[in-house]
VMD Tcl script that builds the backbone (N, CA, C; Angstrom):
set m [mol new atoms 261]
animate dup $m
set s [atomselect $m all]
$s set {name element resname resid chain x y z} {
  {N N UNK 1 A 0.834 -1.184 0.000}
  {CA C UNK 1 A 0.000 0.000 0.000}
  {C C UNK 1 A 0.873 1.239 0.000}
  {N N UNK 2 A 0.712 2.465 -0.567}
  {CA C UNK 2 A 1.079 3.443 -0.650}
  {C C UNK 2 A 1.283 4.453 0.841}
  {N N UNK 3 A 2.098 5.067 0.885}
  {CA C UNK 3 A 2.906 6.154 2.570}
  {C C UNK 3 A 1.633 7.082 2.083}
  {N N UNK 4 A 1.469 7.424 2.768}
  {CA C UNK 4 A 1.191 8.883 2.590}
  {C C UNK 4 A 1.666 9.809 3.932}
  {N N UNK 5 A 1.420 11.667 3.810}
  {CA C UNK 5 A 2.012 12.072 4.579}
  {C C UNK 5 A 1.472 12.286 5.850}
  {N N UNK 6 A 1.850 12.072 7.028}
  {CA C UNK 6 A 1.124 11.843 8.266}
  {C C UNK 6 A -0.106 12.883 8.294}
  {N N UNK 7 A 0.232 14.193 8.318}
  {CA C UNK 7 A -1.310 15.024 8.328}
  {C C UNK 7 A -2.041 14.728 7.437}
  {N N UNK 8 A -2.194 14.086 6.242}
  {CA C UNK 8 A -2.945 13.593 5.528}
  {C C UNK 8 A -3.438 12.327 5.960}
  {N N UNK 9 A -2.772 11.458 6.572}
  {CA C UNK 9 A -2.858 10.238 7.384}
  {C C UNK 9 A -4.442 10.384 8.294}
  {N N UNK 10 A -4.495 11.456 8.902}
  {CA C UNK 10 A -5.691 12.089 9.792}
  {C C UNK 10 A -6.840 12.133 9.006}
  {N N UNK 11 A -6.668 12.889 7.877}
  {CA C UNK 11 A -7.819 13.538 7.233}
  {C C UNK 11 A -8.323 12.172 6.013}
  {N N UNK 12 A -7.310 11.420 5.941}
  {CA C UNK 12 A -8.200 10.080 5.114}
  {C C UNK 12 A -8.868 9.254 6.158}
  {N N UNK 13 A -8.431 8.499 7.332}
  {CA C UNK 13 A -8.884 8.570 8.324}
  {C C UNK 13 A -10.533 8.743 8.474}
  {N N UNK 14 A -10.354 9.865 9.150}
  {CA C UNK 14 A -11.657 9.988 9.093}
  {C C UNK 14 A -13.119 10.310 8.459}
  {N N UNK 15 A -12.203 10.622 7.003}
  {CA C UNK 15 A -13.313 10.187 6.106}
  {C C UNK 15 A -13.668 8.611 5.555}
  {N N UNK 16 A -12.701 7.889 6.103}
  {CA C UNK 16 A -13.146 6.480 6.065}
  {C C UNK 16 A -14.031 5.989 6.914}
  {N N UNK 17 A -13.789 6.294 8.158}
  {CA C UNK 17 A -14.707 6.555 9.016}
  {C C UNK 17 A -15.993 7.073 9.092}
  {N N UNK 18 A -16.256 7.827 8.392}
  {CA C UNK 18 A -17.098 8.645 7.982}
  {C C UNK 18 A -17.955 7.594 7.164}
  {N N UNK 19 A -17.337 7.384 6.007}
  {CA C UNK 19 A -17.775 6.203 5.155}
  {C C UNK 19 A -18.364 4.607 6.075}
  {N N UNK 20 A -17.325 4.615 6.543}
  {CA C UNK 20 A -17.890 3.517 7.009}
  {C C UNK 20 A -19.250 3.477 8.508}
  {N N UNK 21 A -19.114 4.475 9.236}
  {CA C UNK 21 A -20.828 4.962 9.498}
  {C C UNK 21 A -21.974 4.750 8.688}
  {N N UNK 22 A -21.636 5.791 7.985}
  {CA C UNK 22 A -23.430 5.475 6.657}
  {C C UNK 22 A -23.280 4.710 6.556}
  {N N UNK 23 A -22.286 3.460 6.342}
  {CA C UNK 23 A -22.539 2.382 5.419}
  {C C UNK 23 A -22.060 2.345 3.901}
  {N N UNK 24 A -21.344 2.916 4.177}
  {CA C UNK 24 A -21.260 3.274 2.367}
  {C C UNK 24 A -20.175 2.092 2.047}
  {N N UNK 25 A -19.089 2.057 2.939}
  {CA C UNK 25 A -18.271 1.106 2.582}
  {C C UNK 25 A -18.129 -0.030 4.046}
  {N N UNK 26 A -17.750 -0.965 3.642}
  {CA C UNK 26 A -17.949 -1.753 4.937}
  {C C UNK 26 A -16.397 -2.951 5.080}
  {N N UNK 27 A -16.366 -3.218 6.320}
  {CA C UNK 27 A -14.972 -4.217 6.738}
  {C C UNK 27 A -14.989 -5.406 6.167}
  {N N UNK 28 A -13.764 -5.883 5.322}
  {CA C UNK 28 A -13.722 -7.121 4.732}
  {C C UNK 28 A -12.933 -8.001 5.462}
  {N N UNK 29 A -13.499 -9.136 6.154}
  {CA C UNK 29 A -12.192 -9.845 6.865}
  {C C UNK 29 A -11.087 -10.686 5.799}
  {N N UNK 30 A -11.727 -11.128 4.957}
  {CA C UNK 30 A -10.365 -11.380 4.231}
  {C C UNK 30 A -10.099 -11.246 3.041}
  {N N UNK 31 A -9.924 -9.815 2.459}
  {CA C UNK 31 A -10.245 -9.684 1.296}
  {C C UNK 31 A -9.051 -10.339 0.365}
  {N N UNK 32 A -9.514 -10.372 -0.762}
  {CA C UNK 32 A -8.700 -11.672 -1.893}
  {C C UNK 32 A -7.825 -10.598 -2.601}
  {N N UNK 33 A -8.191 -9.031 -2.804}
  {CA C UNK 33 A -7.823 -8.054 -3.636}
  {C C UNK 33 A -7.623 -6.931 -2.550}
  {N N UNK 34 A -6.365 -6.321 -3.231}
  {CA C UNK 34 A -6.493 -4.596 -2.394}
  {C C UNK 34 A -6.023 -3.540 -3.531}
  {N N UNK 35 A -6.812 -2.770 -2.925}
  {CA C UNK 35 A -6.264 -1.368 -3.517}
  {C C UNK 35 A -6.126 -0.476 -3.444}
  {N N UNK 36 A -5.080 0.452 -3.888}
  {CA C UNK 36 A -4.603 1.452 -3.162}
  {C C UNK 36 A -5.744 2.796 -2.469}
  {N N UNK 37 A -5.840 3.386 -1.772}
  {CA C UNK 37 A -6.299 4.645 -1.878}
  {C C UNK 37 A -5.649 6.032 -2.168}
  {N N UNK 38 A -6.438 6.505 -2.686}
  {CA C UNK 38 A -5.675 8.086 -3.747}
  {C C UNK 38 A -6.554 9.112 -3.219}
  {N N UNK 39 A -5.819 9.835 -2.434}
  {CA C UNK 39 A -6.476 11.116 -1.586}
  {C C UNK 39 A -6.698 12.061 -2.923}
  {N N UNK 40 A -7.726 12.855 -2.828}
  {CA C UNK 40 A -7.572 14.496 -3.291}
  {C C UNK 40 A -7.838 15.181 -2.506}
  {N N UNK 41 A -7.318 16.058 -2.456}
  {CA C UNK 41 A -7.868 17.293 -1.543}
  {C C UNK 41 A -9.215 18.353 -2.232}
  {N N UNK 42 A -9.997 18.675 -1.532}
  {CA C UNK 42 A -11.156 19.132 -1.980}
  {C C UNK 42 A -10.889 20.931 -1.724}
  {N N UNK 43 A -11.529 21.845 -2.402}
  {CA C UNK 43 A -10.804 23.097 -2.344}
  {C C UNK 43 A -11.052 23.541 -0.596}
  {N N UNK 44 A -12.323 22.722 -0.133}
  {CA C UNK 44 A -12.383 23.535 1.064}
  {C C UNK 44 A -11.829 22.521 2.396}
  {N N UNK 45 A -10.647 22.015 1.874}
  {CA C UNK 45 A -9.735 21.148 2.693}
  {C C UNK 45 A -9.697 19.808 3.352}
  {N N UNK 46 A -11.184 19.289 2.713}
  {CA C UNK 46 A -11.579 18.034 3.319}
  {C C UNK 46 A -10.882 17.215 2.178}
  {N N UNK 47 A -10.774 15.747 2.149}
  {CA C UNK 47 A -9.831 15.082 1.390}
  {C C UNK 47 A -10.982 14.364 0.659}
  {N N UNK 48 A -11.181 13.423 -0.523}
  {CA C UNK 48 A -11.971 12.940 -1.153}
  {C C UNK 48 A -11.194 11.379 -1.239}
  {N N UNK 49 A -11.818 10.471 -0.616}
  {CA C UNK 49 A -10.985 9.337 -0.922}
  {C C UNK 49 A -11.348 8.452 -2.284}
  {N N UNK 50 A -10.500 8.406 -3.098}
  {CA C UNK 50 A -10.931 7.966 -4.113}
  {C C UNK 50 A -10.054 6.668 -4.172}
  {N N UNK 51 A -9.932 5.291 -5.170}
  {CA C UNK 51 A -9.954 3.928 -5.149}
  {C C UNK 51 A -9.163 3.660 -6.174}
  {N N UNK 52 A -7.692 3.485 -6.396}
  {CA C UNK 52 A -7.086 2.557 -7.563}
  {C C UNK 52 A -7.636 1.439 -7.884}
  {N N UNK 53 A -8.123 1.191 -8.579}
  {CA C UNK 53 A -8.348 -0.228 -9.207}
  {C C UNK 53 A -8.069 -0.792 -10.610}
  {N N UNK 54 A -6.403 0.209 -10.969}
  {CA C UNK 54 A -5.978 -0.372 -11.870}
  {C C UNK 54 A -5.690 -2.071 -11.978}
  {N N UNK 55 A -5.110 -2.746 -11.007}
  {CA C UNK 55 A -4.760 -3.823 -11.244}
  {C C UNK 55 A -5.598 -4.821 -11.088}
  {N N UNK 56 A -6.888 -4.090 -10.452}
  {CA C UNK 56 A -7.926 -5.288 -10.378}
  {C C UNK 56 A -9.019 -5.595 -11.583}
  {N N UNK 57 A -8.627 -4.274 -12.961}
  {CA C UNK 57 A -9.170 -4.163 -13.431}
  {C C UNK 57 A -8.399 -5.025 -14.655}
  {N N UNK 58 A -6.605 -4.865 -14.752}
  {CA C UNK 58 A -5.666 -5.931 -15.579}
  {C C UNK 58 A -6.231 -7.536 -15.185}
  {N N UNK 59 A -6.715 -7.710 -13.879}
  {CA C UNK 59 A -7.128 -8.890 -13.460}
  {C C UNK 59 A -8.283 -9.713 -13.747}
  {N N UNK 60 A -9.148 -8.597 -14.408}
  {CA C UNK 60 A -10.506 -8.861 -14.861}
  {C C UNK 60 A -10.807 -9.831 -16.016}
  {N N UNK 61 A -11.741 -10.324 -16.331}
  {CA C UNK 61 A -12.032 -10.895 -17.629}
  {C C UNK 61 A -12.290 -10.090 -18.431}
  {N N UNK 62 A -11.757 -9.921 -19.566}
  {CA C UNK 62 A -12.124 -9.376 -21.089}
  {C C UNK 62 A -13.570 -9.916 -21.422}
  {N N UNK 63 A -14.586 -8.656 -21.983}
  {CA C UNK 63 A -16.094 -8.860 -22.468}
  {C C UNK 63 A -15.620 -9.696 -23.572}
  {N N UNK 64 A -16.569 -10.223 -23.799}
  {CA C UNK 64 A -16.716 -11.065 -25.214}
  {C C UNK 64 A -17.390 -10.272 -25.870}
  {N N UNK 65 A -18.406 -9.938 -25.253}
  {CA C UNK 65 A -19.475 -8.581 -26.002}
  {C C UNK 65 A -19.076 -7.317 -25.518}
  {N N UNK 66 A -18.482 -6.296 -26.495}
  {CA C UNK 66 A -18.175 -5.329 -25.834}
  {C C UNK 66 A -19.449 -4.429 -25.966}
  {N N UNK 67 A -20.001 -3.378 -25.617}
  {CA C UNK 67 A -20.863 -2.328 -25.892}
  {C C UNK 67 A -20.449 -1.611 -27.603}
  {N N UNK 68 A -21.187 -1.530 -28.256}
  {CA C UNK 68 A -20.664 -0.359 -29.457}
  {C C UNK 68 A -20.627 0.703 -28.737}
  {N N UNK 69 A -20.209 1.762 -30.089}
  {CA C UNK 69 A -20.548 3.379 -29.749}
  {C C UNK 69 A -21.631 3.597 -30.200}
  {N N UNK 70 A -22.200 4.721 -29.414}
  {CA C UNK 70 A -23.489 5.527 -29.378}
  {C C UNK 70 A -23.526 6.174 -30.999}
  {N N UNK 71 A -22.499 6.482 -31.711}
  {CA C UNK 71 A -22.554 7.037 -32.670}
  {C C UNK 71 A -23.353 5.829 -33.871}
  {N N UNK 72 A -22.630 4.315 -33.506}
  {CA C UNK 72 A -22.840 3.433 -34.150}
  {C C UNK 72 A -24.190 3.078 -34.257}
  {N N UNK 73 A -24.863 3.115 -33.155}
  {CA C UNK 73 A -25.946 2.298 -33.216}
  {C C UNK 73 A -26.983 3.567 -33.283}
  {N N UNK 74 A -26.749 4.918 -33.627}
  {CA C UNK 74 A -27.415 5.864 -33.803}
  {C C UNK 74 A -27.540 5.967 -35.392}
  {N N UNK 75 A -26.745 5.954 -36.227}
  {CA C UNK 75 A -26.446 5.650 -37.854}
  {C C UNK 75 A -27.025 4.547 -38.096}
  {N N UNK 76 A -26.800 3.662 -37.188}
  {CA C UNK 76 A -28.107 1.827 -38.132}
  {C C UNK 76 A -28.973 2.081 -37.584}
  {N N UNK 77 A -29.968 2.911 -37.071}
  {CA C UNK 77 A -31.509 3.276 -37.030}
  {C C UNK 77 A -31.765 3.863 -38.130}
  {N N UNK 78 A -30.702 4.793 -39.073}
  {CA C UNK 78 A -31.653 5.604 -40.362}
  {C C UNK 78 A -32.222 4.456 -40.876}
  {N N UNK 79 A -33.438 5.417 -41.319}
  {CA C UNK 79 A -34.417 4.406 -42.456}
  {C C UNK 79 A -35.313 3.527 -41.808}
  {N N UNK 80 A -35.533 3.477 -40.802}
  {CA C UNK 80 A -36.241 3.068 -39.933}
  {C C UNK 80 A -37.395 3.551 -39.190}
  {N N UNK 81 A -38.509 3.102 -39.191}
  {CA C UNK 81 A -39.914 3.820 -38.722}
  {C C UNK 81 A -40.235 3.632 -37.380}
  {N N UNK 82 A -39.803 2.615 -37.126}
  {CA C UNK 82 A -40.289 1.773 -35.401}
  {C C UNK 82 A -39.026 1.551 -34.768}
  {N N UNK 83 A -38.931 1.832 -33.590}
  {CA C UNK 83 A -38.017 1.458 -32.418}
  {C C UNK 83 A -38.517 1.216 -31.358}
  {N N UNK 84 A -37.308 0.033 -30.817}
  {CA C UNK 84 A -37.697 -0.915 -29.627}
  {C C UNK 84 A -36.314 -0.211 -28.834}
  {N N UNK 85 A -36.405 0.174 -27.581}
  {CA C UNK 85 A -35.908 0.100 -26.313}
  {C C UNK 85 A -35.958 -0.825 -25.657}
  {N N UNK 86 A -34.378 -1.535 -24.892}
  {CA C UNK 86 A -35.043 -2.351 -23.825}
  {C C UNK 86 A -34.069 -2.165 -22.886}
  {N N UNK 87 A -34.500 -1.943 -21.318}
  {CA C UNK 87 A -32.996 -1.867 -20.683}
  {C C UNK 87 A -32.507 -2.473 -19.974}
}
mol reanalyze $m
mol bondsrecalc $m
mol representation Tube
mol addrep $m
């Protein structure tokens, strides 16, 4: 896991804390994966904890089906009278 600098040490802290009150994020006893946390600082000095998940994402399975682009599947509707949505 990544140092960070001790007064910053405080202020991630207790926004984890914070987090983990509401519920937003919760204790894993043995998690299989970790990843780093990446502070920002917010302009009015509170820190924003945000989540590396580069390597869990190299770790992932490749789609077989990827999504097209929006551009794509906006061009094969011309000429077309009826459309189906489904989500």
């Amino acid at each position: 896991l990544r140092r960070t600098k001790p007064e910053l040490s405080k202020k991630i802290e207790e926004e984890v804390m914070k987090l983990l009150k509401v519920g937003f994020i919760e204790v894993s006893q043995y998690p299989e994966w970790v990843a780093n946390i990446v502070p920002v600082m917010k302009k009015d000095g509170r820190v924003r904890v945000c989540v590396d998940y580069r390597d869990l994402n190299k770790a992932s399975p490749k789609d077989d089906f990827p999504l097209p682009h929006i551009d794509v599947l906006v061009d094969s509707t011309a000429g077309f009278e009826l459309f189906s949505f489904m989500d």
